[in-house]
N, C-alpha and C positions, 0 to 999 in steps of 0.2 A: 340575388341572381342565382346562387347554387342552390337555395332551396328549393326558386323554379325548376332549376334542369331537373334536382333531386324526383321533386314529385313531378315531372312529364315524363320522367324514367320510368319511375316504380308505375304509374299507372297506365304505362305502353304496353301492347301484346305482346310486342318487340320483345319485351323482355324476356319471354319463354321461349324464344328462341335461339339469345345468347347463349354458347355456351357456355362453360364455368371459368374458361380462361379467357374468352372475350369478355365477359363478364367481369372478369378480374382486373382485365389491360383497361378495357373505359371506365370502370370506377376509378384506378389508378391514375388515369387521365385526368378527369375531373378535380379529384383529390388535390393534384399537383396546379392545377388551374387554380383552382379555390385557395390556394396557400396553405391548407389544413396541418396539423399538427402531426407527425407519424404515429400518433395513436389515435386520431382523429379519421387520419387516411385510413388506418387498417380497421377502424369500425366502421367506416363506411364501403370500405371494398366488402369484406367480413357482410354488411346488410347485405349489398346490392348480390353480390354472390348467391346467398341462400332465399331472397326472393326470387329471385332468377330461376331456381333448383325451383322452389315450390308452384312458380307461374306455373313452367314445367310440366312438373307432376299432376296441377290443375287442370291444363289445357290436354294433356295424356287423357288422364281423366273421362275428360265432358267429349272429345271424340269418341273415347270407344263406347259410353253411353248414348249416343246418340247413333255412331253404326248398329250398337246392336238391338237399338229402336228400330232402327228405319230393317234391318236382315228382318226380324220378326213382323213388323207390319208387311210385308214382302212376301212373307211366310218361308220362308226361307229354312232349309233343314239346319238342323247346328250339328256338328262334332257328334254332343251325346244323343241326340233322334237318330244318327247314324247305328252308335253303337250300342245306341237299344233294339232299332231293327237287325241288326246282323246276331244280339245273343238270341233275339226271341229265332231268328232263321236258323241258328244253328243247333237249337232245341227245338225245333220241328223237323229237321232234316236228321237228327239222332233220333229223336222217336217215330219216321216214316222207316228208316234202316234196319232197326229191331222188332220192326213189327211181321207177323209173321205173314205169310201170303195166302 
């Protein structure tokens, strides 16, 4: 039975969204459910913690990959199309100033 919860755990998106201390308090939960050993429990709090961290990181990830699909299909300006218009505008507006009349 804890091996079910284990892996309906690790394989929930849920999990990316625990934080690292809820993440911490339901493994511990579990852990104490299960009977497990106190080094049992703290290798299994210890997993669920840093898959959690990593879902995380994964799902960070694949959104901003995917916003900054869909900005460019969009056509959408970025940060640096800004601040290469504005150097190229302000090397044209220095060399219209110095120019003579």
């Amino acid at each position: 039975m804890f091996e079910l919860i284990k892996k309906t755990l690790f394989t929930g998106v849920g999990l990316a969204a625990l934080t690292k201390e809820k993440a911490e308090e339901l493994a511990k939960e579990l852990a104490n459910t299960a009977n497990l050993s106190a080094d049992k429990g703290k290798e299994f709090v210890d997993e669920v913690v840093a898959r959690s961290e990593k879902a995380r990181k994964d799902l960070e990830e694949t959104v901003q990959r995917h916003v900054a699909e869909q900005l460019k299909r969009m056509n959408v300006a970025t940060h640096e199309d800004i601040a290469t218009l504005a150097e190229r505008l302000e090397t044209l507006e220095r060399t219209l100033s110095v120019r003579p009349e």
